[in-house]
C-alpha positions, -999 to +999 in steps of 0.1 A: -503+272-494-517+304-483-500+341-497-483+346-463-463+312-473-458+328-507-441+357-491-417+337-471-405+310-493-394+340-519-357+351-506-340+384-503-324+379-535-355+376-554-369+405-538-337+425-549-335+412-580-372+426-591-366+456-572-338+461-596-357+446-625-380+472-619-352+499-612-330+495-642-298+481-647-280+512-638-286+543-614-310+564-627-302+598-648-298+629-626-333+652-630-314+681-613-279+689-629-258+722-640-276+723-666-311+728-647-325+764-649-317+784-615-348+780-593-352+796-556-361+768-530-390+792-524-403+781-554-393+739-553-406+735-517-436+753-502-449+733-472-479+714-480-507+687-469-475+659-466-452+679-448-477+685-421-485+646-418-451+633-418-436+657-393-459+643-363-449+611-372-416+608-365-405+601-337-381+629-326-369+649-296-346+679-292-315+660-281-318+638-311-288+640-343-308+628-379-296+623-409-318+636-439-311+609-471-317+626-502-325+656-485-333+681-519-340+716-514-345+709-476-382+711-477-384+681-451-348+687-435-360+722-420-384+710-404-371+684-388-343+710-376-366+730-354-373+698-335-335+684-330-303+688-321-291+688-353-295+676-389-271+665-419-280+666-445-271+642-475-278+649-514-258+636-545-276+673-564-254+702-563-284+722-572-304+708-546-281+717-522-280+751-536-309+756-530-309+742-491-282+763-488-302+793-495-329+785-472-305+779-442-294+814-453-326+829-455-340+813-421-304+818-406-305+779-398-275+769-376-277+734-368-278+721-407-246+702-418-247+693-458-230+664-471-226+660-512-229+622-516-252+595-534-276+577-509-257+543-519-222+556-514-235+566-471-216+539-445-212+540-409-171+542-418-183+579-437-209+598-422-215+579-389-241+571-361-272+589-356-302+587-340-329+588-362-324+584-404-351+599-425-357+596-463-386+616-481-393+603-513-351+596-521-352+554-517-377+546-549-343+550-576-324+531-555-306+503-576-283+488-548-315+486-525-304+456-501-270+469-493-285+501-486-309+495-462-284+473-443-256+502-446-286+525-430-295+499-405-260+503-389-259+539-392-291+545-369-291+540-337-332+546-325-356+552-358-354+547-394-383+561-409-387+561-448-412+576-472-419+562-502-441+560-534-476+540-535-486+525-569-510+552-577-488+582-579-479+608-609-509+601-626-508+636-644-474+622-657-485+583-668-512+601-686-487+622-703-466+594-716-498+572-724-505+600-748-476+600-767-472+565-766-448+557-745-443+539-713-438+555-682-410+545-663-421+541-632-405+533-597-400+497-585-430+492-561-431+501-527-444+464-518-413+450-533-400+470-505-416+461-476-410+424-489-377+426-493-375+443-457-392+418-443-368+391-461-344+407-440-361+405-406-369+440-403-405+444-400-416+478-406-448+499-394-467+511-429-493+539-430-506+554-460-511+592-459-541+591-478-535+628-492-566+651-498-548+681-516-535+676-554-505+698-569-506+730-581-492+754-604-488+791-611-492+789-647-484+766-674-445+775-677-441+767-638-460+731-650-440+728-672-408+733-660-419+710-629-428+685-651-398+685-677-368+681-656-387+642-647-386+632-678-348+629-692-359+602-715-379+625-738-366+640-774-370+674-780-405+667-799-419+649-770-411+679-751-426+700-771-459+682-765-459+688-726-476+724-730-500+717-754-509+688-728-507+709-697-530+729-714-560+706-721-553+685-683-551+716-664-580+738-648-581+769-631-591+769-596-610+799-588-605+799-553-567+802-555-561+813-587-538+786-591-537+756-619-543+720-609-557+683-626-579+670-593-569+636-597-531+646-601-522+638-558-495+624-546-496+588-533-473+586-504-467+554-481-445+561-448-423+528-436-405+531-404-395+506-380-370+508-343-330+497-339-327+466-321 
């Protein structure tokens, strides 16, 4: 029986069942609460290396509605708002928002609609049709992955394009938690993804951005906040650890003055596949 058999004799629940294996029993903790220090979305979202590779691959045009899932600070959503009609969009953070909020303020945006609401929670019945659906790194935490995708696979109408995590991403962060012991609680991977898609006949396109450029920091308290608020699951001594740690993995680089670990980049894997 060759692998391709494999793939087809395993059905969609098996594929959501290890996707939730992988995800927890239960959604995952909140990084960004009330409780998270103020930050400006100056400071969250600069545009980098990914934002210019994604935005030529989607498939837009300036009559076009799109909703944004898991939209954050609005890095993504902004973009995608110079080439559109219009944007919504959705975020269960209230501090994420916040922050959108102050960017449509600062760039006087006017065709940005925000909607406060968990990825899961989105239906046809309560935010409608739209063209195109785009989520940037929101689907990986997923836990109710199947009834999502089909709940987004009615709302669409043309595109659904989704970005997601490849297997070797947040290396500076495995690192951290192999150092202390601990195991790193990854996302579910994105092949269990694109299996269970294909489970349920949707067969997406996949490209790998193969990113050159590796994060950055200011200093070692911008690292560190950064880092902290991903890591709910540490105790106050294991926090405590993170500078110390930031200190020995990160160099200077002369050219930009800025802090970085060269083999700290992002692996990103873009899925996107057309309505029928």
């Amino acid at each position: 029986m060759s692998s391709n058999d494999c793939v087809k004799n395993i059905s969609t629940s098996d594929w959501e069942k290890a996707w939730a294996n992988e995800v927890g029993s239960k959604k995952r903790q909140k990084k960004w609460t009330k409780d998270t220090p103020k930050i400006f979305f100056e400071k969250m979202a600069v545009k980098d290396e990914y934002h210019e590779k994604l935005i030529p691959k989607l498939i837009l045009n300036e009559k076009d509605t799109v909703l944004d899932l898991g939209s954050g600070e609005g890095a993504v959503t902004s973009l995608i708002a110079e080439k559109v009609k219009s944007v919504t969009a959705l975020d269960s953070s209230p501090v994420m928002l916040d922050m959108l909020k102050q960017r449509i303020e600062h760039y006087n945006i006017d065709n940005i609609d925000i909607v406060e609401m968990d990825i899961e929670d989105a239906t046809v019945d309560n935010v409608g049709e739209y063209d195109v659906i785009v989520a940037s790194r929101s689907f990986m935490g997923i836990h109710e992955i199947k009834d999502t995708i089909l709940n987004i696979n009615k709302i669409a109408k043309k595109y659904v394009f989704l970005v997601v995590f490849g297997r070797n991403n947040w290396n500076l962060e495995k690192k951290f938690y192999k150092s202390i012991g601990k195991d790193y609680p990854d996302f579910a991977p994105y092949d269990y993804l694109f299996n269970l898609l294909i489970s349920l006949g949707i067969y997406p396109n996949v490209e790998n951005f193969d990113l050159i450029g590796n994060r950055k920091y200011d200093d070692i308290e911008d690292a560190f906040i950064r880092m902290k608020w991903k890591m709910g699951n540490l105790t106050e001594d294991e926090i405590d650890k993170i500078k110390p740690f930031l200190k020995e993995n990160l160099t200077l680089n002369k050219e930009d003055g800025m802090l970085e670990n060269p083999a700290d980049k992002a692996d990103i894997v873009l899925m996107w596949w057309k309505i029928k």
